[in-house]
ZADO-1210 file (C-alpha; in nm, 4 decimals, padded with zeros to 6 digits):
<atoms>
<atom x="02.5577" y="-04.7412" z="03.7496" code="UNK" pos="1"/>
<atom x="02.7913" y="-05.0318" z="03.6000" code="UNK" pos="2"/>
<atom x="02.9687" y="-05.0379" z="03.3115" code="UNK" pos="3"/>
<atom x="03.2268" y="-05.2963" z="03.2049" code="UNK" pos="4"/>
<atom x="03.3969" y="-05.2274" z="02.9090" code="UNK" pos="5"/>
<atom x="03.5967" y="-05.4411" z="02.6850" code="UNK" pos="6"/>
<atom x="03.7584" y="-05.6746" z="02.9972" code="UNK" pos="7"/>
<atom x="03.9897" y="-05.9685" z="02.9553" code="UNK" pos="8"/>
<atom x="04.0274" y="-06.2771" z="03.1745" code="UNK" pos="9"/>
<atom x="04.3378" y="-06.5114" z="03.2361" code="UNK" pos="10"/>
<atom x="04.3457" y="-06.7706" z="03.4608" code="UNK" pos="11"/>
<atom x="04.7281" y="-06.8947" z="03.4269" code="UNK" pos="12"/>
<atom x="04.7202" y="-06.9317" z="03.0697" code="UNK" pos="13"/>
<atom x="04.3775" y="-07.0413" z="02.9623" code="UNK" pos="14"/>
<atom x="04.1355" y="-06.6998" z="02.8934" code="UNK" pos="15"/>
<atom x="03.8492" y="-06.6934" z="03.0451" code="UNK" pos="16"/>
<atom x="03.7214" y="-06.3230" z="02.9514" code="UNK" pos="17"/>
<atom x="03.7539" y="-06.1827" z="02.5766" code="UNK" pos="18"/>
<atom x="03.6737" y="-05.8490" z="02.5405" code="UNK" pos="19"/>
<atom x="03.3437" y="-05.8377" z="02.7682" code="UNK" pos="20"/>
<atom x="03.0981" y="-05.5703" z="02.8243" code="UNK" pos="21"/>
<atom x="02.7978" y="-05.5571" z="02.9886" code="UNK" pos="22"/>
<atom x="02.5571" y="-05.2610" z="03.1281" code="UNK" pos="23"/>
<atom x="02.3662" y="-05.2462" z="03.4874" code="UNK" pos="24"/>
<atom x="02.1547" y="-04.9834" z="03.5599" code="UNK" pos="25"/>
<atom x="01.9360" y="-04.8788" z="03.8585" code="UNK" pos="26"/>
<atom x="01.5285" y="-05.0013" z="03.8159" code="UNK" pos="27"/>
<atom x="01.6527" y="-05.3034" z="03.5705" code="UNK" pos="28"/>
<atom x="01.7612" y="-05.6741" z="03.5547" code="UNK" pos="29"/>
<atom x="02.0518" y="-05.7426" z="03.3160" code="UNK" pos="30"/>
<atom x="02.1033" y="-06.1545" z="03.2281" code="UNK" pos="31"/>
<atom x="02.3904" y="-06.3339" z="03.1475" code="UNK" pos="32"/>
<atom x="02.3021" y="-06.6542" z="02.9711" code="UNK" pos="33"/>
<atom x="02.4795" y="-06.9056" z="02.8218" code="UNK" pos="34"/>
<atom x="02.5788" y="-07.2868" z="02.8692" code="UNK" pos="35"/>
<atom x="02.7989" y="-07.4136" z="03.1504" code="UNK" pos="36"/>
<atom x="03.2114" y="-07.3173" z="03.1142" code="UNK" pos="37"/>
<atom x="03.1127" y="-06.9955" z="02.8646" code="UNK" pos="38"/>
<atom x="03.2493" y="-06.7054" z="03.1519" code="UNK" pos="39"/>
<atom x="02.9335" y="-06.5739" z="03.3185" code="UNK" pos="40"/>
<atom x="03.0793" y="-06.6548" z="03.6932" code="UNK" pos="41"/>
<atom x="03.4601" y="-06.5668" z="03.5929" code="UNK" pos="42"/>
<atom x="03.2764" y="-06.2636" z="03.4482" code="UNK" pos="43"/>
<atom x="03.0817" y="-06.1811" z="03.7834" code="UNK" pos="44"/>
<atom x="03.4361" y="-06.2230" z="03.9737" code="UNK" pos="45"/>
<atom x="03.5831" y="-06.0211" z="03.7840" code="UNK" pos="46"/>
<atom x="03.3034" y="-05.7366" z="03.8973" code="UNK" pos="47"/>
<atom x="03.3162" y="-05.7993" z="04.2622" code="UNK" pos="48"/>
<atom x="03.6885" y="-05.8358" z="04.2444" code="UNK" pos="49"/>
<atom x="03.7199" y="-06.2307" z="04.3131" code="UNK" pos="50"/>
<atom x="03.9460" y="-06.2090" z="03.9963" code="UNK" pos="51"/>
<atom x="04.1702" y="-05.9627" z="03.8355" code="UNK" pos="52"/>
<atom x="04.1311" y="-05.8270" z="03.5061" code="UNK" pos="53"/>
<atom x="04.3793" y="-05.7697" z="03.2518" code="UNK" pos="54"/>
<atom x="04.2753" y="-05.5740" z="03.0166" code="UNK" pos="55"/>
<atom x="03.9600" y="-05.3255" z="02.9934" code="UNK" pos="56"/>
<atom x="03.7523" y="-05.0909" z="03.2681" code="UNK" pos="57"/>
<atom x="03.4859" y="-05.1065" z="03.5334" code="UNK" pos="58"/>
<atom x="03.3170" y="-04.8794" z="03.5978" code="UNK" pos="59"/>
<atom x="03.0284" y="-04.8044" z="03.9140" code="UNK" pos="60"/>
<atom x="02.8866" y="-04.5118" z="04.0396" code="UNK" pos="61"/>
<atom x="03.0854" y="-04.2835" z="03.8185" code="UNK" pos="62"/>
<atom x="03.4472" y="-04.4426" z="03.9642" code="UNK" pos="63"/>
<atom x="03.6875" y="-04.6963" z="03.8169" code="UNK" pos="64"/>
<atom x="03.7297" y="-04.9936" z="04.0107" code="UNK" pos="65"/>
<atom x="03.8848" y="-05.2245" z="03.8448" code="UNK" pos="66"/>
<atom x="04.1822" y="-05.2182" z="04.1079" code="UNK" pos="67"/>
<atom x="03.9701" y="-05.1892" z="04.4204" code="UNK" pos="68"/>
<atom x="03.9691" y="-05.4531" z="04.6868" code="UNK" pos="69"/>
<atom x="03.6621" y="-05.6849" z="04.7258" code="UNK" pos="70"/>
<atom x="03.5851" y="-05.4911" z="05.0163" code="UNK" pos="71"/>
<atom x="03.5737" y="-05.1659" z="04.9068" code="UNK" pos="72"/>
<atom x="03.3442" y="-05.2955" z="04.6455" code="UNK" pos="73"/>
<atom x="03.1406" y="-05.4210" z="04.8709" code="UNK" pos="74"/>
<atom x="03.1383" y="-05.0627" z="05.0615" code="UNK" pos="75"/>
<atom x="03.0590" y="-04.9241" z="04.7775" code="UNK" pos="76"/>
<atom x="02.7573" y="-05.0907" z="04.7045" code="UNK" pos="77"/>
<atom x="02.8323" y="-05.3823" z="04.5734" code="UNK" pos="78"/>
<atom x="02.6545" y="-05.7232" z="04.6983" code="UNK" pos="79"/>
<atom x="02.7225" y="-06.0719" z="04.5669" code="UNK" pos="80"/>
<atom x="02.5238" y="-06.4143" z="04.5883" code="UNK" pos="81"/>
<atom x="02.7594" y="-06.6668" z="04.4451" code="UNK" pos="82"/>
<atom x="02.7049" y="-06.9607" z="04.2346" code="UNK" pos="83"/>
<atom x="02.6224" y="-07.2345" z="04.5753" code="UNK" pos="84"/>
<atom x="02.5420" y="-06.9771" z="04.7862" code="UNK" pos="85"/>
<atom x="02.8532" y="-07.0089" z="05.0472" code="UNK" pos="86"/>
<atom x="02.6074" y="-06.9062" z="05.3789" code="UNK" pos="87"/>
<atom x="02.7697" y="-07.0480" z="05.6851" code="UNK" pos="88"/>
<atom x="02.6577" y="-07.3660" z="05.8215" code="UNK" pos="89"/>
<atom x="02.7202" y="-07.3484" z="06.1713" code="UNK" pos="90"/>
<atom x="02.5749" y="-06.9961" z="06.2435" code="UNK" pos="91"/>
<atom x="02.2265" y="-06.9491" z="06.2915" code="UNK" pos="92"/>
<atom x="02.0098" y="-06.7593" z="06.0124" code="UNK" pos="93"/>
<atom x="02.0404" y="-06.4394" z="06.2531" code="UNK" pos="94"/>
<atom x="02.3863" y="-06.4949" z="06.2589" code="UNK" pos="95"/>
<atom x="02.4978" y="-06.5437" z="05.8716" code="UNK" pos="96"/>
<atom x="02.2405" y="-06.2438" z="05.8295" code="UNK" pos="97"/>
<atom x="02.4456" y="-06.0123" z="06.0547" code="UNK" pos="98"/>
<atom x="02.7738" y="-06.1276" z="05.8709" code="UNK" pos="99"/>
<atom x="02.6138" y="-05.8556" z="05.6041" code="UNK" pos="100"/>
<atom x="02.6927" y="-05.5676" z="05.8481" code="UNK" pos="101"/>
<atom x="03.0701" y="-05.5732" z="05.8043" code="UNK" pos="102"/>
<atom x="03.0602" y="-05.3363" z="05.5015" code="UNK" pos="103"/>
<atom x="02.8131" y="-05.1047" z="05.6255" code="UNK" pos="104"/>
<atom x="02.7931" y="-04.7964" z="05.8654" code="UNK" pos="105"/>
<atom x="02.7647" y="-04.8721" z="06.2085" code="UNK" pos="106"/>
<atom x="02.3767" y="-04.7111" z="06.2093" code="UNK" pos="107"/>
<atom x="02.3222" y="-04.9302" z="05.9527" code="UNK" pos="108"/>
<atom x="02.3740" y="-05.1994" z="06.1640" code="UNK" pos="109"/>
<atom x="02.0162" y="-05.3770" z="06.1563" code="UNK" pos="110"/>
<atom x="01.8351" y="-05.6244" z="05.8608" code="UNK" pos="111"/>
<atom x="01.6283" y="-05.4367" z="05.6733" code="UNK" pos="112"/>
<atom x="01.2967" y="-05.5373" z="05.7694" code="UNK" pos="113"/>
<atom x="01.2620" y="-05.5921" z="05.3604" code="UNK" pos="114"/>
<atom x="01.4662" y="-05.8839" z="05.3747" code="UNK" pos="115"/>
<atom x="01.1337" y="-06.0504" z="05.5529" code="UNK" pos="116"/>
<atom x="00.8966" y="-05.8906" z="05.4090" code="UNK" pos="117"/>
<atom x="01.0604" y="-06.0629" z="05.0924" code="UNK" pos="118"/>
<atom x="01.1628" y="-06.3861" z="05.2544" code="UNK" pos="119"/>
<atom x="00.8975" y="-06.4030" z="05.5444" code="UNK" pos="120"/>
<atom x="01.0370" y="-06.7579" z="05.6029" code="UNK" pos="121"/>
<atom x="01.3505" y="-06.6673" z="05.7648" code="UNK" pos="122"/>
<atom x="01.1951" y="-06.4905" z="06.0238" code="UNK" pos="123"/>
<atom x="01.0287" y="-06.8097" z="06.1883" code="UNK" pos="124"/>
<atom x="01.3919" y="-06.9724" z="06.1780" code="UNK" pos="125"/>
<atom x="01.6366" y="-06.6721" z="06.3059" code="UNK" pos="126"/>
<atom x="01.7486" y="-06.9580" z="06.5439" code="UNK" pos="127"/>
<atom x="01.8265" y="-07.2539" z="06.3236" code="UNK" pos="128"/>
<atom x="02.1620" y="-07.3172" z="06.1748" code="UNK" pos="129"/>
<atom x="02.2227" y="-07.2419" z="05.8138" code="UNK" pos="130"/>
<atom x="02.2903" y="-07.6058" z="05.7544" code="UNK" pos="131"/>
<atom x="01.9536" y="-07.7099" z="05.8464" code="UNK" pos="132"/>
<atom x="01.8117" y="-07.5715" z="05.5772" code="UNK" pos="133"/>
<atom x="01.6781" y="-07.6567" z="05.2355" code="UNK" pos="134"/>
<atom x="01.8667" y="-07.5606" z="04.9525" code="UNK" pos="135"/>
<atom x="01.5820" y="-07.2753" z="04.8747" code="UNK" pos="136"/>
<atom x="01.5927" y="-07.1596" z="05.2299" code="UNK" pos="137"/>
<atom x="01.9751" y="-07.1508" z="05.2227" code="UNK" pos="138"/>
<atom x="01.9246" y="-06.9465" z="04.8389" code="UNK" pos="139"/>
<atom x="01.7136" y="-06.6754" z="04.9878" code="UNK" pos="140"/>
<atom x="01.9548" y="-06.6590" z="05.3612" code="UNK" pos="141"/>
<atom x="02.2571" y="-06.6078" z="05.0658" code="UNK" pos="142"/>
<atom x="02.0024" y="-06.2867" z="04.9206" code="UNK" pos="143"/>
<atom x="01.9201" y="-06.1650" z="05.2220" code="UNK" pos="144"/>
<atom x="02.2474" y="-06.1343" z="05.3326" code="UNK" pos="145"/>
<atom x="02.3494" y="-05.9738" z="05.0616" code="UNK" pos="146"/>
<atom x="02.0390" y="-05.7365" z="05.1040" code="UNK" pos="147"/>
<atom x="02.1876" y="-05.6438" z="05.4509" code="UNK" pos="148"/>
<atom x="02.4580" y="-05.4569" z="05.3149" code="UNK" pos="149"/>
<atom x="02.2329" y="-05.2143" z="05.1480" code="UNK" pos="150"/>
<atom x="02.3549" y="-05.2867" z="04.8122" code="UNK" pos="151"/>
<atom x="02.3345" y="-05.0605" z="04.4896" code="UNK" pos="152"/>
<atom x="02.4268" y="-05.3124" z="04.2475" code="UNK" pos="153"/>
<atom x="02.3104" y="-05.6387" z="04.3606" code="UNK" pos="154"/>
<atom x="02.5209" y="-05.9917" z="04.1788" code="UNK" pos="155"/>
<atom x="02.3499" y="-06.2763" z="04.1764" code="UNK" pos="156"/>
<atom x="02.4885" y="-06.6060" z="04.0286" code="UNK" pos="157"/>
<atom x="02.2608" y="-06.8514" z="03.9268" code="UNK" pos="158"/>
<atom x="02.0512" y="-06.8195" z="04.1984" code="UNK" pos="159"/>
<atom x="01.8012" y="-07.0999" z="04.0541" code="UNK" pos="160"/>
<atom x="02.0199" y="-07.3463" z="04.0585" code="UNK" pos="161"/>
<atom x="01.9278" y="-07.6775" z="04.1977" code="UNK" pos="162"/>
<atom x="01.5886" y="-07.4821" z="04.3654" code="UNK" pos="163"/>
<atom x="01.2622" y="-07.6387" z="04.4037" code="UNK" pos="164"/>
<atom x="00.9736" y="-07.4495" z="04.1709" code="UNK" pos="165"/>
<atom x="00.7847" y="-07.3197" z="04.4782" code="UNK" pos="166"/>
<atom x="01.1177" y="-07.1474" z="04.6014" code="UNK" pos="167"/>
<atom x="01.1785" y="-07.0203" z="04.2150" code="UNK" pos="168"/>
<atom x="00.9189" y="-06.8194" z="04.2261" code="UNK" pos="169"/>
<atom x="00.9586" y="-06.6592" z="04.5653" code="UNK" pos="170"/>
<atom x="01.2680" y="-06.5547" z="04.4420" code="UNK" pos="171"/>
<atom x="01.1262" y="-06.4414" z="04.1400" code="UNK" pos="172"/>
<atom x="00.8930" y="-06.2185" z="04.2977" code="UNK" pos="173"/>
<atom x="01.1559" y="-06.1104" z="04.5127" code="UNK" pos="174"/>
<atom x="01.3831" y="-06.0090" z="04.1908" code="UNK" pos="175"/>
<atom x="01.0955" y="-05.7930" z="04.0880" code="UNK" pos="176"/>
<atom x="01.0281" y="-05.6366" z="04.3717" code="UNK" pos="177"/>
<atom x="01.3745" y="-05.5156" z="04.4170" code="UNK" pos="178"/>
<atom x="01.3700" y="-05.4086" z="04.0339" code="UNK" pos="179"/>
<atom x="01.1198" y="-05.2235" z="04.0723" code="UNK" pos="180"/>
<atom x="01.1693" y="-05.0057" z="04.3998" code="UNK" pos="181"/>
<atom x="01.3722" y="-04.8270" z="04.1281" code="UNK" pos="182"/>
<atom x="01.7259" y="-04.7445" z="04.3784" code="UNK" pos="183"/>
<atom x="01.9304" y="-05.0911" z="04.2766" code="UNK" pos="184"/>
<atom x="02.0679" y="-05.2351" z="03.9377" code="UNK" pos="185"/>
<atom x="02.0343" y="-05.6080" z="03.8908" code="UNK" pos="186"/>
<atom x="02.3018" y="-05.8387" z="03.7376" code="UNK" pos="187"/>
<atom x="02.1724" y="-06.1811" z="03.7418" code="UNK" pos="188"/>
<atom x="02.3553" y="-06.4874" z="03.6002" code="UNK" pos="189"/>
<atom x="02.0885" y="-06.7542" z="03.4670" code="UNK" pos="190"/>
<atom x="02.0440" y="-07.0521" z="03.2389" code="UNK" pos="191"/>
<atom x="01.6888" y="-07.1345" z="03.3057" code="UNK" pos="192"/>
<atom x="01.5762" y="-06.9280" z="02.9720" code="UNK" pos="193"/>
<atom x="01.2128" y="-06.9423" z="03.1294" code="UNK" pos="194"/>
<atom x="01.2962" y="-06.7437" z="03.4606" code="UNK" pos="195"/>
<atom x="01.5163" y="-06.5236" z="03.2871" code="UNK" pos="196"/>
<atom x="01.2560" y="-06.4242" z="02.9684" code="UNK" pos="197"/>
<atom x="01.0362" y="-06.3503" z="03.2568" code="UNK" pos="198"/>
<atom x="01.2824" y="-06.0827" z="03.4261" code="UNK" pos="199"/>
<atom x="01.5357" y="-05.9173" z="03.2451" code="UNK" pos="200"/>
<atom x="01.5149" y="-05.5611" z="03.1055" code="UNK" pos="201"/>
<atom x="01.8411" y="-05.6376" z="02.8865" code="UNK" pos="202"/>
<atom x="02.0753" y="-05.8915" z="02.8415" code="UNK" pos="203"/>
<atom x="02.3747" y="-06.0939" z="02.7102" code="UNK" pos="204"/>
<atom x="02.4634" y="-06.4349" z="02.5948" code="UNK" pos="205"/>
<atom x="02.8356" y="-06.5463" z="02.6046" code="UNK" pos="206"/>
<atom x="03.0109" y="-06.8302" z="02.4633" code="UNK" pos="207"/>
<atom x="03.3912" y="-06.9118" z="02.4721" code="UNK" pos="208"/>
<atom x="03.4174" y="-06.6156" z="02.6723" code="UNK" pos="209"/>
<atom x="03.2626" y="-06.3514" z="02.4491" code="UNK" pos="210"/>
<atom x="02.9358" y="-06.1586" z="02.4210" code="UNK" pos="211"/>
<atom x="02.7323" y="-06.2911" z="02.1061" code="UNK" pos="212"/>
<atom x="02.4116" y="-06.1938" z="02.1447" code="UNK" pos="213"/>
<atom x="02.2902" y="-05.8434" z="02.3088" code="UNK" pos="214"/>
<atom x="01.9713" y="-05.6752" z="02.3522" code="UNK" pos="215"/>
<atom x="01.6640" y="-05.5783" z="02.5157" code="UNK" pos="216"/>
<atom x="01.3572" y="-05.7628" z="02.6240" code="UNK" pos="217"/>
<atom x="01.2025" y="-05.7863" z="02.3105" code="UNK" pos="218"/>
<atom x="01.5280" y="-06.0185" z="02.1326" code="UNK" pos="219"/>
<atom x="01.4531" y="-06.2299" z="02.4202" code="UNK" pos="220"/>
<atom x="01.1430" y="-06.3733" z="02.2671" code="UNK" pos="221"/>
<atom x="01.3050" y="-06.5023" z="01.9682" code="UNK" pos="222"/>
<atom x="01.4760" y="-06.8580" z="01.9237" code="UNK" pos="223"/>
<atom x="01.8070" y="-06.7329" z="01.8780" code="UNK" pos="224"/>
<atom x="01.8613" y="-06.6730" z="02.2086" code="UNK" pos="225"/>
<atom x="01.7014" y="-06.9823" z="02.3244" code="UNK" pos="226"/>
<atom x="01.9330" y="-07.2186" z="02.0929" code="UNK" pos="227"/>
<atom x="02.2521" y="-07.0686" z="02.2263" code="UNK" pos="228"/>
<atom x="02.1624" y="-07.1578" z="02.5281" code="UNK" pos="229"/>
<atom x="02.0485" y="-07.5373" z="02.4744" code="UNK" pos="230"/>
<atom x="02.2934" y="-07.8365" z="02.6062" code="UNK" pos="231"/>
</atoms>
């Protein structure tokens, strides 16, 4: 589904990217771990096409794409959750839920009824603002936006972050459940080593900008992984 293959980074002159790579395939969660500064978001740009790359291929759904517009990525298939979430404020949950139809057909039109079946919470509050919310609440608006545009590869970047427990696990549940429908690849940026032990199918841990540790579920139990990650 995605492959990214030996890509480098610049921003000005300071890389940020050095000779990635990293797999996503349909029916699995890939990781990126590492500490704070190491790439993972300038890394999940560089997918979605927030960032050019200099050097190196990506590749989804059998095309190259490393010179295709954000948008056309997002036509594609291709849904991102950034780091903070970025919903809109001022627009109601309805509202910042519909801004998911701009990259879809026009039968597509609709939110999956999925997205409440997942989130079940957003359906009592189609009528609040976005900025009402809680930080959770605002976390799973930013997935199930993305979920509108019927994504194939579905981004999600540090989505954890600064989330009450209760709301952890919803998510959680929800990054299972999409996993294992079996249709969608999963590329999830994490440093809470708990949450992602508990998820990923694969992974890989980058520092200065470089994968240093790969592997499968199995090389996540091990203390290696954990100590590249510790502050």
């Amino acid at each position: 589904m995605l492959t990214v293959q030996d890509i480098t980074l610049f921003y000005g002159a300071a890389q940020a990217l050095r000779g990635v790579s990293v797999e996503a395939k349909p029916g699995e969660v890939t990781c990126v771990l590492g500490r704070n500064g190491v790439g993972k978001s300038s890394l999940m740009r560089a997918i979605v096409g927030h960032r050019p790359i200099a050097g190196g291929s990506i590749t989804f759904d059998g095309r190259e794409i490393s010179r295709m517009k954000p948008y056309d990525r997002a036509r594609g298939g291709i849904a991102y959750v950034p780091q903070g979430r970025e919903i809109f404020p001022l627009l109601t949950v309805r509202e910042n839920l519909e801004t998911g139809y701009a990259p879809v057909a026009r039968r597509d039109r609709f939110v999956p009824d999925e997205v409440f079946e997942i989130f079940p919470v957003l359906k009592s509050m189609m009528h609040r603002r976005g900025g009402d919310l809680s930080g959770g609440q605002q976390q799973q608006l930013a997935i199930g936006r993305a979920l509108t545009t019927r994504p194939k590869l579905l981004v999600l970047d540090e989505p954890t972050e600064g989330i009450q427990p209760s709301i952890i696990k919803d998510i959680g549940r929800a990054i299972t459940f999409l996993r294992d429908r079996g249709d969608m690849a999963i590329l999830l940026v994490e440093q809470y080593f708990e949450f992602a032990r508990e998820l990923a199918d694969r992974f890989i841990v980058m520092e200065r900008g470089e994968v240093v540790v790969a592997g499968g579920k199995a090389e996540l139990e091990g203390d290696a992984v954990r100590a590249r990650m510790a502050i």
